[in-house]
N, C-alpha and C positions, 0 to 999 in steps of 0.2 A: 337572265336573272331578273324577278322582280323588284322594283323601287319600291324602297322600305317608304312608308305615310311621311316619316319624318327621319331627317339627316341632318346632323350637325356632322361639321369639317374644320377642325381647328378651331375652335371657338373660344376666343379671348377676351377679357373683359376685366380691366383696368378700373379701381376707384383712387386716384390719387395714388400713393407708392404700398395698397394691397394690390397684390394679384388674386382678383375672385376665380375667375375661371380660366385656364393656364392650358392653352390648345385644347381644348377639350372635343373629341370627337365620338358619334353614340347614333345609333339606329333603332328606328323603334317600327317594328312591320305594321301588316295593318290587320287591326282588330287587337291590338298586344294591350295588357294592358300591366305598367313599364311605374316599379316604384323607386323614387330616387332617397336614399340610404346615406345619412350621414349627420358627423356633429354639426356644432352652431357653425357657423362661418365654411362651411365644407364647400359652398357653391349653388346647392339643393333651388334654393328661392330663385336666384338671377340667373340661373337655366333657365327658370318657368319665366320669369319675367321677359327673357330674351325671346322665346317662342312666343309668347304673347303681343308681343311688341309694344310691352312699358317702356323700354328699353333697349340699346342697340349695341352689338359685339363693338368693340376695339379692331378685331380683326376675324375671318374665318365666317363660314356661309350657312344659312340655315336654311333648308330647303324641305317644301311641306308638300307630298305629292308629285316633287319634283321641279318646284318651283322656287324658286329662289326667292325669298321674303324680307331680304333687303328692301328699305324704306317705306315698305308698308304700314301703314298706321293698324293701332288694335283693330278698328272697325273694320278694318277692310279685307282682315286675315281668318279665312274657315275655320279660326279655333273659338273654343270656349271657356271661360275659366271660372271654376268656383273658392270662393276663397273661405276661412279658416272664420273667420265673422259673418258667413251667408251674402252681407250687404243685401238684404231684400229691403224692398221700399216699405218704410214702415205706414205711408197712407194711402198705400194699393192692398187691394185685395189681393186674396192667393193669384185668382184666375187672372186677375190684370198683372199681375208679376210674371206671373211666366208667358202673357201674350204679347210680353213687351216687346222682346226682340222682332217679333213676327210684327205687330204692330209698325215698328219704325221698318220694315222691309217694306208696307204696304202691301202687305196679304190681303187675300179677300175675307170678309170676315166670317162666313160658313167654313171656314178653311182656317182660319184662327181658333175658333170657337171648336171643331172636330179635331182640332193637333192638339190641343190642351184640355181640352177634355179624354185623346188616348191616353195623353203625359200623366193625368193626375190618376187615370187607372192601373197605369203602369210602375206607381211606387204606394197603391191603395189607398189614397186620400178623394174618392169622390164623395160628395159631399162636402169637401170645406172650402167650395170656391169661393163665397164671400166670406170668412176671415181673414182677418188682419195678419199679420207677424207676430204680434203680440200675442196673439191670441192662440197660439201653436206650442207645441211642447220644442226642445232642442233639435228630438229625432225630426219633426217634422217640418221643422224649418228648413233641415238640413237637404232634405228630399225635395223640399219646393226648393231650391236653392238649383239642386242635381237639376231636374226637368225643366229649368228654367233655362237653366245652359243646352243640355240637349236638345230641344220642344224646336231650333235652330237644324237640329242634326248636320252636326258640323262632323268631320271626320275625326275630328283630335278635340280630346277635351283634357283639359290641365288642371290638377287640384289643390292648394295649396294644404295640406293638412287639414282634411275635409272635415276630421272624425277628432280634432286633436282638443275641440269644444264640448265633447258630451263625455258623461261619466261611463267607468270600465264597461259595466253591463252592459250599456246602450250604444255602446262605442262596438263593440263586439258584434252585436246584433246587427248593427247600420252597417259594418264595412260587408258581412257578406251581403247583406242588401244590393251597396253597391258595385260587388264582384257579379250578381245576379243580374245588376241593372247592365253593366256591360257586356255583357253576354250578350241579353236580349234584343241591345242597339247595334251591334255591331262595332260598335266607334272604338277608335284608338285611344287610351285611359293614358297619363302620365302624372302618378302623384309623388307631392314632396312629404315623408314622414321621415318623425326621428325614432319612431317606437317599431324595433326589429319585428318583433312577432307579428306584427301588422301588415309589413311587407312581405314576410315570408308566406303569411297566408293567404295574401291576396291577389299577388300578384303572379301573371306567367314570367318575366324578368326583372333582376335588381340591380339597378346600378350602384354600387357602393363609391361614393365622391370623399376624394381626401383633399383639402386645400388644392379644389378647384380641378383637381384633378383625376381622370377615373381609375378607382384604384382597382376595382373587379366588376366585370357587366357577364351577367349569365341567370338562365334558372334557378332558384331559391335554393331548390337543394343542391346543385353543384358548388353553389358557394359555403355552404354551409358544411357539406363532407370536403370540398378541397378550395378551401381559400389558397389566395395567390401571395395574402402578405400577411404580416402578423397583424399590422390593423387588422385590415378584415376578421381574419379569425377573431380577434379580440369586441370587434363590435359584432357580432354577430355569438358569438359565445363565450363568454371569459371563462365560464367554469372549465372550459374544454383544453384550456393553455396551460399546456407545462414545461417547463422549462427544462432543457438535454442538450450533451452534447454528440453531436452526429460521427459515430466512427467509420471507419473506410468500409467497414462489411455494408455499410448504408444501414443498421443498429444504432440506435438512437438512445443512449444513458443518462436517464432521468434518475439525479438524487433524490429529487422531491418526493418521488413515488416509490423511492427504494427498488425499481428494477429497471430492468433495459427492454426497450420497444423494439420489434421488427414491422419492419415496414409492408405494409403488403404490396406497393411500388416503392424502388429506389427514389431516392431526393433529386432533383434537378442540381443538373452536374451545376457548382458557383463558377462565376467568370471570374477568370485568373485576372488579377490586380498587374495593374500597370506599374 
């Protein structure tokens, strides 16, 4: 059996008397690209901050490749991370922005200059190597942001709600951009959003996280046609919830609707109460 790029194992993490992330364990293969699904305080960010290594579990292992990434510092871990502000340097140019990482590797610079010059044809901005940040629209910031992180080609790149800065139209437009741009790279994609339609379109799996913990991990649309809990269903569709009580034919009697549902599978038998 293949080793998935990324493995969490019980992954815990303590602020004082919350429990942010409560065993949390999740595999993410390679080339997947894995959107994490949930309210405010559900866990979403200090997943990504724990792979990143802002950060360190309480308890439980994360392992990238197969490697265990206990006490490794950010700099030293093949990930990359884009965050929901860009952080591009505002008194570097495009092209020094994204030659930065390769710079502090000590690349050769014909080798610098040939990676970032593919990077910036690969999200269509040649021409604007010497602008500023300022000087760029949202969408475009957001793309030098993307290339900057990759231009590295790390195998895992982590994104804090890439897309959660630009307005609907352009938010639309950029994420399949960067469903496009993942493809193209190969790399393992793992973003935090709170906006469903987002994940479901973008992504090949969804982690839905309830208070820290994973409440559904699968394919967009298997969660979508069969959620596992009423969250789910509820975050992922509310219009779709209706309330029944379940009879023993496995007939499901919804007042609200004035009729009675058959099930095209029987309900999962409940565990008998202690």
């Amino acid at each position: 059996m293949t080793e998935p790029l990324l493995r969490l194992e019980g992954v815990t993490r303590r602020f004082g008397a919350t429990l942010a992330l409560d065993a949390l364990s999740l595999a993410v293969g390679h080339g997947e690209f894995v959107a994490l699904l949930g309210g405010s305080g559900s866990g979403k960010s200090t997943l990504l901050r724990l792979v990143a290594g802002f950060d360190a579990p309480d308890a439980g292992r994360i392992l990238l490749q197969g490697r265990d990434l206990a006490g490794l510092p950010p700099h030293a871990r093949p990930v990359s991370m884009v965050f929901q502000s860009y952080a591009l340097f505002p008194h570097l140019s495009v092209f020094d922005n994204i030659a930065y990482g390769l710079r502090r590797e000590g690349r050769p610079r014909a080798e610098i200059t040939r990676r970032v010059t593919e990077a910036l044809a690969l999200v269509g901005l040649e021409g604007f190597e010497r602008r500023r940040p300022h000087q760029l629209s949202g969408g475009q910031r957001q793309r030098v942001a993307l290339v900057r992180s990759l231009v590295k080609r790390p195998p895992l790149l982590l994104l804090d709600e890439p897309l959660g800065a630009l307005d609907a139209g352009l938010r639309e437009r950029t994420g399949f951009e960067l469903r496009a741009l993942q493809r193209a790279t190969g790399a393992g994609f793992v973003m935090v959003t709170h906006d469903q339609a987002e994940a479901l379109a973008l992504a090949d799996q969804v982690a839905v996280l309830e208070a820290g913990r994973l409440a559904q991990f699968g394919p967009p649309r298997a969660l979508y046609e069969r959620p596992a809990t009423r969250l789910v269903a509820g975050f992922l569709g509310a219009a779709n919830l209706l309330e029944g009580r379940v009879a023993p034919d496995g007939s499901v009697d919804c007042a609200v609707a004035g009729c009675t549902l058959h099930l095209a599978e029987p309900p999962p038998a409940r565990r008998a109460r202690r």
